[in-house]
C-alpha atoms as one frame of an Amber mdcrd trajectory, in Angstrom:
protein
   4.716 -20.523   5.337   4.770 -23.830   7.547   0.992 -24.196   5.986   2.419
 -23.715   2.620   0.477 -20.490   2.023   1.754 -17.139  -0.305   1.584 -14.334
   1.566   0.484 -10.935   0.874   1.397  -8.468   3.563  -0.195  -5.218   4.367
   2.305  -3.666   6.715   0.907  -0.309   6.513   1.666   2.636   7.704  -2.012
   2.849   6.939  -4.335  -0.428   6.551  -7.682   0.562   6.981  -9.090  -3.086
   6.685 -11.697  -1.660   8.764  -9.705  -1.402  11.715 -10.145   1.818  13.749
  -8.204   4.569  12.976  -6.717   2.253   9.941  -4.850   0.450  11.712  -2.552
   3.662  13.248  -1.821   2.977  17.022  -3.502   5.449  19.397  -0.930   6.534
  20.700   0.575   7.837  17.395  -1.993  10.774  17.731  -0.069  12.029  20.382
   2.740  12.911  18.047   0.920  15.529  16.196   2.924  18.197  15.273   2.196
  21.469  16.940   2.537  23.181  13.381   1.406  20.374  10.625   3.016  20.647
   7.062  -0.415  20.535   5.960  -3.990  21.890   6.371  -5.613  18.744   5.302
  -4.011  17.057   7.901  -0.437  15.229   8.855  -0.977  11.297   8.887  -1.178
   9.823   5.479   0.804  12.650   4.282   4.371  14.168   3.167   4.666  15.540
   6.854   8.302  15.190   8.085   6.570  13.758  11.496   4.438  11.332   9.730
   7.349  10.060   7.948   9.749   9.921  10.530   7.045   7.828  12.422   6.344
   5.813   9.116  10.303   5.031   8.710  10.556   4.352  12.760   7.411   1.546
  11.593   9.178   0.393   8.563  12.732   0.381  10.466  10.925  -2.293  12.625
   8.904  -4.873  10.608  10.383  -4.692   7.270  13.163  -6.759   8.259  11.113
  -9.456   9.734   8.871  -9.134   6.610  11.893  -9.893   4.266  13.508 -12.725
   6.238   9.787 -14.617   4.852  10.052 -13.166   1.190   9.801 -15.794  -1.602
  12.982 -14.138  -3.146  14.638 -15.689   0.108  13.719 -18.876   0.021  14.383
 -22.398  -1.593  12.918 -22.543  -5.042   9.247 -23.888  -4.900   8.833 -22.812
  -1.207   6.386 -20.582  -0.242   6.520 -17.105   1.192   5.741 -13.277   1.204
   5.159 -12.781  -2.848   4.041  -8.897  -2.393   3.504  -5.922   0.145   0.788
  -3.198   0.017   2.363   0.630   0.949  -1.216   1.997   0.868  -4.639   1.405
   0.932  -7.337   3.250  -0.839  -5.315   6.438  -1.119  -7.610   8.066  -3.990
 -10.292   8.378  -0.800  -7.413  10.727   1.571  -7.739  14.417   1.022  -4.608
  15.457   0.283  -3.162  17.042  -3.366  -1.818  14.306  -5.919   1.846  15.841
  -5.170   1.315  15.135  -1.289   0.366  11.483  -2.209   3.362  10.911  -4.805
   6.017  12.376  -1.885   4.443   9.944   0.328   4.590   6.806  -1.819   8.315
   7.543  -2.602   9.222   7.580   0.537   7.813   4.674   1.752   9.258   2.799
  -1.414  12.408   3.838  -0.215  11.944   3.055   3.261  10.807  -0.524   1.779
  13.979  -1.005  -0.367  16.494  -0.020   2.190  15.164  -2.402   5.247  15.041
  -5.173   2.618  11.901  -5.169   0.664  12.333  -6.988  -2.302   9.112  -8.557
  -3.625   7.228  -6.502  -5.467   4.742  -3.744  -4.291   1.095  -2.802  -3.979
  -1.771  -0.672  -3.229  -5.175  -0.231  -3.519  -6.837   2.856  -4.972  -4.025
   4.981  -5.562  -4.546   6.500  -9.441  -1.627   8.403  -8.741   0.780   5.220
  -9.153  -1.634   4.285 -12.626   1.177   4.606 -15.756   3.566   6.659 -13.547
   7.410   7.200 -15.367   8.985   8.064 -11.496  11.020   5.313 -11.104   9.634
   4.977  -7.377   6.548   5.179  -8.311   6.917   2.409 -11.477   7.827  -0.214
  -8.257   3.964   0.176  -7.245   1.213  -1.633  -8.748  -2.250  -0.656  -7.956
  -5.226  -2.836  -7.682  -9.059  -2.151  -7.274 -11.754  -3.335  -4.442 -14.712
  -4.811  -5.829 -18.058  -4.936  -3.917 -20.884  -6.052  -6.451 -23.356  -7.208
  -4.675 -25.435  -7.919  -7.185 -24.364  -5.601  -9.687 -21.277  -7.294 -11.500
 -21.593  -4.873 -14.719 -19.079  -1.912 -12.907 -16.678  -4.833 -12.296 -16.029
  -5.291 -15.712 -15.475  -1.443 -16.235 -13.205  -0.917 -13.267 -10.934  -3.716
 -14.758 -11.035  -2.437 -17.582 -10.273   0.936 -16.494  -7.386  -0.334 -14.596
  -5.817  -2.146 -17.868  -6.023   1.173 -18.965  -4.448   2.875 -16.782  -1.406
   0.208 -16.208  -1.102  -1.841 -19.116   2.286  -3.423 -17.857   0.957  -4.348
 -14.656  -0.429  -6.805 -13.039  -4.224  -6.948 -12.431  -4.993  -7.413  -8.294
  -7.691  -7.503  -6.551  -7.062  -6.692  -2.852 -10.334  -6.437  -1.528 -13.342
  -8.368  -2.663 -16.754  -9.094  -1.375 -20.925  -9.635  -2.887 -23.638 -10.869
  -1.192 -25.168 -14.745  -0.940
């Protein structure tokens, strides 16, 4: 903000961004159920443990995330304008119904420590034309890595108008060769 920049923050749980393990603290692994919720796995997911952890995360930097929200500050001043819940979630192996219990609950963990910009996420189809009224608070937005093919971009966009007419077009993730 003191540089006068709009911020987009990607608080997680999960970041990816290339960081190992997506950003999840080691430790975190450690708190592996002894009887996961589900086969495919527990973090990412509608386990109870993952949850608990990811509302012990949001519990924590939410709040400092909202203080710096443009909604709280002077008119014309700059600040956090959106936060990302997830990233790339069409790529985890879990059921569509695993992902949607997820996403809820982390809107709602969002909303109640103070979240009121609006939110993101990045390949997650499941949040495309949604009528949940959770789910309608997300807007997703597509990666693009041409290189030097530039034709797809134009039908991922496209595909993404589609799928969300009354939303936003993002791009979260962007990169092509030089």
């Amino acid at each position: 903000e003191q540089f006068g920049f709009y911020i987009i923050v990607r608080p997680g749980p999960y970041i990816c961004a290339e960081w190992a393990t997506g950003g999840f603290p080691q430790w975190l692994l450690t708190k592996k159920p002894a009887q996961p919720l589900r086969a495919e796995g527990w973090l990412r997911s509608d386990d109870p443990v993952f949850l608990a952890w990811s509302k012990h995360w949001y519990d924590a930097v939410c709040p400092v995330i909202a203080r710096h929200q443009i909604t709280r500050e002077a008119p014309g001043r700059p600040g956090v304008i959106l936060v990302q819940v997830e990233n790339e979630y069409d790529f985890a192996r879990f059921p569509d119904a695993v992902k949607i219990a997820q996403l809820k609950a982390l809107v709602k963990f969002a909303r109640a420590d103070g979240i009121d910009v609006p939110l993101i996420s990045c390949w997650t189809h499941p949040v495309r034309g949604s009528n949940d009224p959770a789910l309608r608070q997300i807007f997703d937005c597509c990666n693009f890595y041409p290189r030097w093919n530039v034709d797809g971009v134009q039908n991922d966009i496209e595909k993404l108008r589609s799928e969300q007419p009354d939303a936003p077009l993002g791009t979260t993730e962007r990169s092509e060769e030089r």
